[in-house]
C-alpha positions as CSV (number, residue, x, y, z in Angstrom):
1,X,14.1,-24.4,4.8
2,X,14.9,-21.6,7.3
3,X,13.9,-18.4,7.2
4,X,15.8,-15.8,5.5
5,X,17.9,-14.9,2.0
6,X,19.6,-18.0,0.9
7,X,22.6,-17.1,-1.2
8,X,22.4,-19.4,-4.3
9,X,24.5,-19.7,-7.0
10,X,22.3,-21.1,-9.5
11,X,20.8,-17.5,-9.4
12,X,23.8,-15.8,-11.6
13,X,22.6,-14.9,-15.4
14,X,19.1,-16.2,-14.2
15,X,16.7,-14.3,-17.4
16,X,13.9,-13.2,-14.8
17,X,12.4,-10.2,-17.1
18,X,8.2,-10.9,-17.0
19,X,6.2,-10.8,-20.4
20,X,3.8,-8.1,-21.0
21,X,4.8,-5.4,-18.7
22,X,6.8,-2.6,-19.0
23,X,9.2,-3.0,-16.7
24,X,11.4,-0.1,-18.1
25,X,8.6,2.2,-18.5
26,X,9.4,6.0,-17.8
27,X,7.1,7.6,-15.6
28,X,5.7,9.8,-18.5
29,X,4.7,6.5,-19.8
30,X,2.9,5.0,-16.9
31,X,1.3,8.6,-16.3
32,X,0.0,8.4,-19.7
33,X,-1.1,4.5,-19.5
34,X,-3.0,5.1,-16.6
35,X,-4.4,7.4,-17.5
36,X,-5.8,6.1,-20.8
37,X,-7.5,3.8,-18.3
38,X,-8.5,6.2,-16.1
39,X,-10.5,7.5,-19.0
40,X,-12.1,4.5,-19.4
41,X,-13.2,3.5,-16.1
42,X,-14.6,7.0,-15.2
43,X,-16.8,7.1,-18.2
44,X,-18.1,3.9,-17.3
45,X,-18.9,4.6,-13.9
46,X,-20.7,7.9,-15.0
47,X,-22.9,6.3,-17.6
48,X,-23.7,3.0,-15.5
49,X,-24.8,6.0,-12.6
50,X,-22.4,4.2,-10.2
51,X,-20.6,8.0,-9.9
52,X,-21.9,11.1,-9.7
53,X,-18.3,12.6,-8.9
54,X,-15.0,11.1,-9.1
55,X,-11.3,12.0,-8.4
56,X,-8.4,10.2,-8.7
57,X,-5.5,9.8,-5.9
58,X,-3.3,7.8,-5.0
59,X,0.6,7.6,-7.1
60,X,-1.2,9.3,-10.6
61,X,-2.2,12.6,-8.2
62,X,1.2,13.0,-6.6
63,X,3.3,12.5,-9.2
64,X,4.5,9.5,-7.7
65,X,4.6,6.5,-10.3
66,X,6.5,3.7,-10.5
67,X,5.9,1.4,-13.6
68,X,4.1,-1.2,-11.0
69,X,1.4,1.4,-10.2
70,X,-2.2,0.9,-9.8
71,X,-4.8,2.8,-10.1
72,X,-6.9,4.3,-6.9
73,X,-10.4,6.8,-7.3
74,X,-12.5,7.8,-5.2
75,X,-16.3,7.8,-6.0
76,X,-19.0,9.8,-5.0
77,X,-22.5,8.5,-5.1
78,X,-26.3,9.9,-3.3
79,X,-27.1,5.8,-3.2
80,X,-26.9,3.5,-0.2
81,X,-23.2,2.2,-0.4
82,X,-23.2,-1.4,0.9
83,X,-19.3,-1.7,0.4
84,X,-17.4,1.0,-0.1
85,X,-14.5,-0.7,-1.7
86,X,-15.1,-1.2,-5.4
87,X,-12.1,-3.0,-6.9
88,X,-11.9,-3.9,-10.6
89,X,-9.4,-4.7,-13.4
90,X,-8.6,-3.3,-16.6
91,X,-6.4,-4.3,-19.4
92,X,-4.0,-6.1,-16.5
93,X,-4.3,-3.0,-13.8
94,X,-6.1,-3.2,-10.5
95,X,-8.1,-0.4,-9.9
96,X,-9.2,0.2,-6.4
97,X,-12.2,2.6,-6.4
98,X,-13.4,3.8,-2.3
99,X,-17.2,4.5,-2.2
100,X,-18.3,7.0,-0.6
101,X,-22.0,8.8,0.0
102,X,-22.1,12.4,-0.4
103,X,-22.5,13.1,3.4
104,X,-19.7,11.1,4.1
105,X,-17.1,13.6,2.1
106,X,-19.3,17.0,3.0
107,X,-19.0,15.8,6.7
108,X,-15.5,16.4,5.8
109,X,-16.0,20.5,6.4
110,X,-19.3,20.7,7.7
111,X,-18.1,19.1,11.0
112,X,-14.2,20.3,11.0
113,X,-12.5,20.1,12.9
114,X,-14.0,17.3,14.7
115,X,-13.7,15.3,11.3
116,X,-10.1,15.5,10.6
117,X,-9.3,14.4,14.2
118,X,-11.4,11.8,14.7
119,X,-10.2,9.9,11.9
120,X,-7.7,8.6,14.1
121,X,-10.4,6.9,15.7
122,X,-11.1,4.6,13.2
123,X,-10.6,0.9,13.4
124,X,-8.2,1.2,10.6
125,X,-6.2,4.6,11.3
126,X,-3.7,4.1,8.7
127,X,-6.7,3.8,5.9
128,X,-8.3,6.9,7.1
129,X,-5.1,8.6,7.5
130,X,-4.5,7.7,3.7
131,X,-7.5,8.6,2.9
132,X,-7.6,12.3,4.1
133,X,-3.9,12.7,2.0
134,X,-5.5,11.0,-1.2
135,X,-8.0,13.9,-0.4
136,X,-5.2,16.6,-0.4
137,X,-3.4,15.4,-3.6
138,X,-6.8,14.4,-5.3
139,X,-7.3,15.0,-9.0
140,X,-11.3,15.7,-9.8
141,X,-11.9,14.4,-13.0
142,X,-15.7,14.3,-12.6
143,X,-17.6,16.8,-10.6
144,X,-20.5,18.2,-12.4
145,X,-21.6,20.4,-9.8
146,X,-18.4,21.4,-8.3
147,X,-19.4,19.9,-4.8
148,X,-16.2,17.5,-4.6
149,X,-13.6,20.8,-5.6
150,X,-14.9,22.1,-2.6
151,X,-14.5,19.7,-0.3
152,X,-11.1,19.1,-1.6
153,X,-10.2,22.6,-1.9
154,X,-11.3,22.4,2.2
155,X,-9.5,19.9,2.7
156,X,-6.5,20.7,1.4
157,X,-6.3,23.8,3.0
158,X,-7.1,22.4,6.3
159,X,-5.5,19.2,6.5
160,X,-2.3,20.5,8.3
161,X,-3.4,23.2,10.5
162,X,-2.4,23.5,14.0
163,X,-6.2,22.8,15.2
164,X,-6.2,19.4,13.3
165,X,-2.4,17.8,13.9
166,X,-1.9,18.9,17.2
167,X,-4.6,17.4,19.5
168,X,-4.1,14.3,16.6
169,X,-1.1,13.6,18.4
170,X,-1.8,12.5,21.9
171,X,-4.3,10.4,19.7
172,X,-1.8,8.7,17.1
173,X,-0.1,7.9,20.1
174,X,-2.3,6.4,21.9
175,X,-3.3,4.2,19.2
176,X,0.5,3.2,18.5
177,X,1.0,2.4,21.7
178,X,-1.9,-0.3,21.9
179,X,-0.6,-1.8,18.6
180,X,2.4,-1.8,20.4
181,X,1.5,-3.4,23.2
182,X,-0.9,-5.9,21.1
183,X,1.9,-6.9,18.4
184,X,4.3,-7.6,21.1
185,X,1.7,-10.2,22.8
186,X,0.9,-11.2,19.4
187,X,5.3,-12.3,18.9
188,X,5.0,-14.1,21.6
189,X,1.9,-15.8,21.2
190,X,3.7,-16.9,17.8
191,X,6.8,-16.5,17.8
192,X,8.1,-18.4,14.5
193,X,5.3,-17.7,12.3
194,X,5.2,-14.0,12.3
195,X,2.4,-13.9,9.4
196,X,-0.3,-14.5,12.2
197,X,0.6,-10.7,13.4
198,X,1.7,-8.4,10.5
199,X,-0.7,-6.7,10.3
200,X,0.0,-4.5,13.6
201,X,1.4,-1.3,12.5
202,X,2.8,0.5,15.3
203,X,5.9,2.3,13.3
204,X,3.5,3.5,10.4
205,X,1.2,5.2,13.0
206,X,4.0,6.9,14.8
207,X,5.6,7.6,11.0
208,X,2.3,10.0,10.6
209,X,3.0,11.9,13.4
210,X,6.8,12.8,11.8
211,X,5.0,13.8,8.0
212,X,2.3,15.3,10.2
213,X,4.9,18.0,11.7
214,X,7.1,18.5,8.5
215,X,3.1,19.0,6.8
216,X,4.4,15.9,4.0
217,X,2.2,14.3,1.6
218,X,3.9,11.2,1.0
219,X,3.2,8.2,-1.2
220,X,3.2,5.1,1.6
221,X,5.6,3.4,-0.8
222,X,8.1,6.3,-0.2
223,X,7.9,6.8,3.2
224,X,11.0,5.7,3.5
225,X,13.3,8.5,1.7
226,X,10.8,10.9,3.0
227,X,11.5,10.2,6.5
228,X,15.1,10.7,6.2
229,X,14.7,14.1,5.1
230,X,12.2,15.1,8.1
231,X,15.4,13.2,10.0
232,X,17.9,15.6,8.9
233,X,15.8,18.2,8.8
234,X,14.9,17.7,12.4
235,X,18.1,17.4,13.5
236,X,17.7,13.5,13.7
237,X,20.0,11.8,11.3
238,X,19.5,8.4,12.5
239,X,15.3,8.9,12.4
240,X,15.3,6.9,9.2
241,X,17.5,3.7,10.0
242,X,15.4,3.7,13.4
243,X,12.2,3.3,11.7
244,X,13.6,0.2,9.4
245,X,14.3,-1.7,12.5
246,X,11.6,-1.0,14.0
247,X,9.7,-2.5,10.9
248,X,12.2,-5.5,10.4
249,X,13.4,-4.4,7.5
250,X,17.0,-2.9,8.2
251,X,19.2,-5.8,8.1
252,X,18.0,-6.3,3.8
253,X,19.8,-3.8,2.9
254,X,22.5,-6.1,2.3
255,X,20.8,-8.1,0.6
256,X,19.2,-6.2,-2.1
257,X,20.4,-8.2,-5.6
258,X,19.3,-11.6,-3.5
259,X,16.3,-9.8,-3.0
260,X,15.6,-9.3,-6.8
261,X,16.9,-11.9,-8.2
262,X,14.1,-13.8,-6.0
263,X,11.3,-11.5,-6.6
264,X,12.1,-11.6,-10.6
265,X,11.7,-15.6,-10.7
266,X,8.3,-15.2,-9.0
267,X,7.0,-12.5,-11.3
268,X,8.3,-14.2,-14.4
269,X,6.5,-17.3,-12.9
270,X,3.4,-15.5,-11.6
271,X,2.9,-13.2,-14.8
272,X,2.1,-15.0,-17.2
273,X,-0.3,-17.5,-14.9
274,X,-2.2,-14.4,-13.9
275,X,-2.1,-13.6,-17.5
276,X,-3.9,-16.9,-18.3
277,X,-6.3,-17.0,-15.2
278,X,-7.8,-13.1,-17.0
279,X,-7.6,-14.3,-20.5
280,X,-10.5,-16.4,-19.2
281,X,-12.3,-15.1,-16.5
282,X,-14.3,-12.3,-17.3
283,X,-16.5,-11.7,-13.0
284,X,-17.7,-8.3,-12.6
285,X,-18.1,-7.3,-8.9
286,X,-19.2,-10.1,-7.4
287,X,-16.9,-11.7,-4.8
288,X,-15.2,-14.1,-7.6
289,X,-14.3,-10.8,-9.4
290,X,-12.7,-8.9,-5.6
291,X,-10.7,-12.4,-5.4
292,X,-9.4,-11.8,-8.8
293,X,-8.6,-8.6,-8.3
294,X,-6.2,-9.3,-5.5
295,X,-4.7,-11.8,-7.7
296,X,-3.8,-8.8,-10.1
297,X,-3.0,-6.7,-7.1
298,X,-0.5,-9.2,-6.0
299,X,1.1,-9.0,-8.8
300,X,1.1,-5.6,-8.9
301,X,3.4,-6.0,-5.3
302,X,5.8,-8.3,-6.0
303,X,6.3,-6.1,-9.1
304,X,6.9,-3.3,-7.0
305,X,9.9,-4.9,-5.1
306,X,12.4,-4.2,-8.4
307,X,11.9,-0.6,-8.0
308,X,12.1,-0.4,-4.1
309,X,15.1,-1.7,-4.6
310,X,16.1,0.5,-6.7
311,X,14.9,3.6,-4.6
312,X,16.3,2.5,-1.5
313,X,12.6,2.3,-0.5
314,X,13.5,-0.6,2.0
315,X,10.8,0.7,4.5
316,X,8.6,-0.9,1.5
317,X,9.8,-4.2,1.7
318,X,7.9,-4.7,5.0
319,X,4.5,-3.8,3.5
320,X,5.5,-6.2,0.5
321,X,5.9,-8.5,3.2
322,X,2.4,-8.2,4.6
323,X,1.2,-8.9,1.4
324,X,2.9,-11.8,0.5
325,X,1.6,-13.4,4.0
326,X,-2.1,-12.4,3.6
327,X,-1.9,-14.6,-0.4
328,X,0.3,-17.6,1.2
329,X,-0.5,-19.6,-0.6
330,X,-1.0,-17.4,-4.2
331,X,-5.1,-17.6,-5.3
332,X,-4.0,-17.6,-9.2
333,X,-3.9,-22.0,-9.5
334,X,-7.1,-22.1,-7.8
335,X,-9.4,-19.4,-9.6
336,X,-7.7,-21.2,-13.0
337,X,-9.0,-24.3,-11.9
338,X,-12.1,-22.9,-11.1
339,X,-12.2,-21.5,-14.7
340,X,-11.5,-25.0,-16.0
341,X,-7.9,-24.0,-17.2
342,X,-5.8,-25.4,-14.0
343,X,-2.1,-25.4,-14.2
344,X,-0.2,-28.5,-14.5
345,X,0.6,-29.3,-11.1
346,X,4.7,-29.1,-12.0
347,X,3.5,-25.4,-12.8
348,X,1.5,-24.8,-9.8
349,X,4.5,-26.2,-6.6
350,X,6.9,-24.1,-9.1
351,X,4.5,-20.7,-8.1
352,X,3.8,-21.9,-4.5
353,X,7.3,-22.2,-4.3
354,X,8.1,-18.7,-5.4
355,X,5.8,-17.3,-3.1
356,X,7.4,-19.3,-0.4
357,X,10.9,-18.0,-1.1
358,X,10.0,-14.5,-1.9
359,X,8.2,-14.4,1.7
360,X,11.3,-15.9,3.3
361,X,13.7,-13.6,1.6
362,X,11.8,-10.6,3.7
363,X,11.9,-12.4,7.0
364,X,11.9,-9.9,9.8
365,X,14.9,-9.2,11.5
366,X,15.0,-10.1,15.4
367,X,12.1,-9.0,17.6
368,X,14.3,-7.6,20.4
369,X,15.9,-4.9,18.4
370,X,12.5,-4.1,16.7
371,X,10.7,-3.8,20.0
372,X,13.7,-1.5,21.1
373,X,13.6,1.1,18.5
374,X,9.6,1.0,19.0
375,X,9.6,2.3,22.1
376,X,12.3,5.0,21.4
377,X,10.5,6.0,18.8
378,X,7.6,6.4,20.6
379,X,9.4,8.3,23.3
380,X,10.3,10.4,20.7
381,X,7.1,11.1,19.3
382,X,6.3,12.2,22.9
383,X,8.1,14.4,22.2
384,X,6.9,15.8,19.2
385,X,5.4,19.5,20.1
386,X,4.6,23.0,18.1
387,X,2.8,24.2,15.0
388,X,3.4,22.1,11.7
């Protein structure tokens, strides 16, 4: 099958609405469903004495839900953390909990602002990036002694000053420019198959530099609309359009009920298997239980494409694409096999079959055009000068 959206005709009146989630949920009802589990998950990572502080970020602290939402915490311990990402699920909802020692958050303000700059540093910019708006927008829900309002209150207050974004930049650059530079190596090294380099994220680093100016906390779902604003804003109308090529996405606009109508069919085949793998598997946090949890999380994706959609949120789409690449093939008809339930193997080609033809249906556009606005957009992040 080639790659691409496959008009199909036996897609008209196709019933693709999943089972068991509230796919029409208003966002005062996901608000309030996640945070009912919220609840729960805090008090038991208080009286286990896995937390000694905890806040929540992520969609629930800005306000940002969409009925696919998952839930994201940080946790504050004084023990040795040996992983810092805790990931668990509760009634159906991935919950992705980041670790983190007490001197790891104070460092925070105790060596500003060294420590809000050299984040960029890290071998995974974007994460830290996120990480230092989750800290912005964070919720505490759990901070006995007040130590983790005050690093946030810090935080918060610092996280756009001149003294922080402006030497940031020559850095966010730099790093752009090498994933540049290694993603376009990595195309040609492969140039069919471009799941073996989607992972390189030049156009989000150079993104951060453009929210960076405008001062934007932004859910990385909604980039997207967000960057059109700082576009007209800036004087730059066609700053939004320039990013979706650069991420391979732009050409799906015209393609947006294909789009769903695919995505539908795989959740409405996915759902309910995911449904059966957690009806008997019951792993805690041992690597069987992370494996699981990305099984939930993956749902939790291809959910999300119905309301990108919606939102015009094609920017999105190219994340939903990573995904969908690292879990080719979907874990779900292993771990039920594992668990002594399997699929039938109809069942199971039907789901690897989805996946297939979700993937395809977000097949990057041409590498040429990408590489193009890359580079103009990194000329114009050059120049990108003054206070936030």
């Amino acid at each position: 099958m080639k790659r691409g959206i496959h008009r199909q005709e036996d897609m008209s009146g196709f019933d693709a609405t999943p089972l068991n989630l509230p796919v029409s949920e208003s966002p005062a009802g996901t608000e309030a469903r996640l945070r009912k589990l919220a609840e729960a998950e805090v008090a038991a990572l208080v009286a286990s004495g896995e937390a000694e502080a905890v806040g929540l970020t992520g969609s629930l602290s800005t306000g940002r839900l969409w009925p696919s939402s998952d839930l994201d915490m940080l946790i504050i311990t004084s023990k040795p953390v040996e992983n810092p990402y805790r990931w668990s699920v509760r009634d159906g909802t991935v919950i992705h909990g980041c670790v983190t020692p007490w001197e790891k958050g104070e460092a925070l303000k105790d060596r500003y602002p060294a420590s809000l700059i050299e984040t960029t540093e890290d071998d995974y910019a974007l994460d830290a990036v996120w990480a230092l708006d989750g800290m912005v927008a964070m919720e505490v829900v759990h901070d006995p002694a007040g130590r983790l309002r005050a690093v946030r209150d810090f935080v918060a207050g610092k996280r756009f000053a001149s003294e922080v974004v402006v030497p940031r930049r020559p850095r966010l650059l730099a790093r752009a420019r090498k994933e540049r530079k290694a993603l376009s190596e990595a195309v040609a090294a492969n140039p069919v198959d471009e799941m073996k380099w989607h992972y390189k994220k030049p156009g989000d680093l150079l993104a951060v530099l453009w929210l960076e100016k405008a001062g934007r906390v932004v859910s990385h779902k909604e980039m997207d609309p967000a960057l059109g604003e700082i576009g007209m804003a800036t004087g730059r109308p066609g700053l939004r359009e320039l990013f979706r090529t650069a991420e391979g996405v732009g050409h799906l606009a015209g393609w947006k009920e294909e789009i769903g109508g695919i995505f539908d069919e795989y959740l409405r085949l996915y759902s309910p298997a995911l449904d059966a793998l957690l009806a008997v598997y019951r792993g805690g946090h041992d690597p069987d239980g992370f494996a699981v949890a990305e099984c939930v999380y993956l749902r939790h994706v291809v959910w999300s494409v119905r309301y990108a959609l919606e939102k015009d949120c094609l920017l999105h789409l190219g994340s939903v694409r990573d995904m969908l690449g690292e879990y080719n093939p979907p874990l779900v008809p292993g771990f039920l096999g594992k668990c002594g339930t399997p699929l039938d193997e109809t069942a199971a080609a039907a789901l690897v079959a989805a996946h297939r033809r979700a993937l395809d249906a977000l097949a990057p556009g041409p590498w040429e055009p990408r590489a193009a606005a890359l580079d103009e957009l990194i000329a114009l992040g050059e120049g990108i000068s003054g206070r936030p």
